[in-house]
C-alpha positions in Angstrom: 27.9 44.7 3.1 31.3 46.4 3.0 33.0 47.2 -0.4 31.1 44.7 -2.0 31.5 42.2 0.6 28.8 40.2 2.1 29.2 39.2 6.1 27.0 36.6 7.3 27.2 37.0 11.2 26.2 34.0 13.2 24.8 36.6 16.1 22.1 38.0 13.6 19.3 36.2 14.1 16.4 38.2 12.7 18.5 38.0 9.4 19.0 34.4 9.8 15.4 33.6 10.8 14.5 35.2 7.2 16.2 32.3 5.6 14.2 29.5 7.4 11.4 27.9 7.0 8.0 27.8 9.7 9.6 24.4 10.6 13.2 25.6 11.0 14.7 24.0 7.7 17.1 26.0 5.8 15.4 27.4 2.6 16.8 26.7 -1.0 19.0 28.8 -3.2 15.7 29.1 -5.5 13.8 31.1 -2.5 16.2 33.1 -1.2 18.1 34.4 -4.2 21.3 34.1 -2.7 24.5 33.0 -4.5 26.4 29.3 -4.0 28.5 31.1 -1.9 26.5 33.5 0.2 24.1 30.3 0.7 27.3 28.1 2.2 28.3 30.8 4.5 24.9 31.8 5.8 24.3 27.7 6.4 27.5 27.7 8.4 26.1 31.1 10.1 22.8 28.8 11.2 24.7 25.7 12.3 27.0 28.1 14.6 23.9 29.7 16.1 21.6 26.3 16.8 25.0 25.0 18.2 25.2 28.5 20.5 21.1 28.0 21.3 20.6 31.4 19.2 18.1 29.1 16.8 15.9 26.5 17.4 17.1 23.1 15.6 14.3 22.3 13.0 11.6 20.3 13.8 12.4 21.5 17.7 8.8 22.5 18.7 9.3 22.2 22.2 
């Protein structure tokens, strides 16, 4: 967070694991606390890292 700015980096895993589930499912607005906003960017954050094999695609229990 920089002047009140929130970054959601794709390459941050352990922050991005906190906001999944045990199966790999994005957890709701009502769990995490986070804003509309904040929620949109860090679901674009996990889509870029499953895409880059940084996270596991839910359900992906291989």
């Amino acid at each position: 967070m920089a002047n009140g700015k929130i970054y959601v980096d794709y390459k941050s895993t352990d922050e991005l694991r906190r906001l999944l589930t045990a199966n790999g499912k994005m957890s709701s607005r009502q769990r995490t606390k986070l804003s509309s906003m904040v929620q949109r960017h860090s679901a674009t954050a996990v889509k870029r890292a499953r895409y880059m094999a940084l996270l596991p695609y839910e359900g992906d229990n291989r």
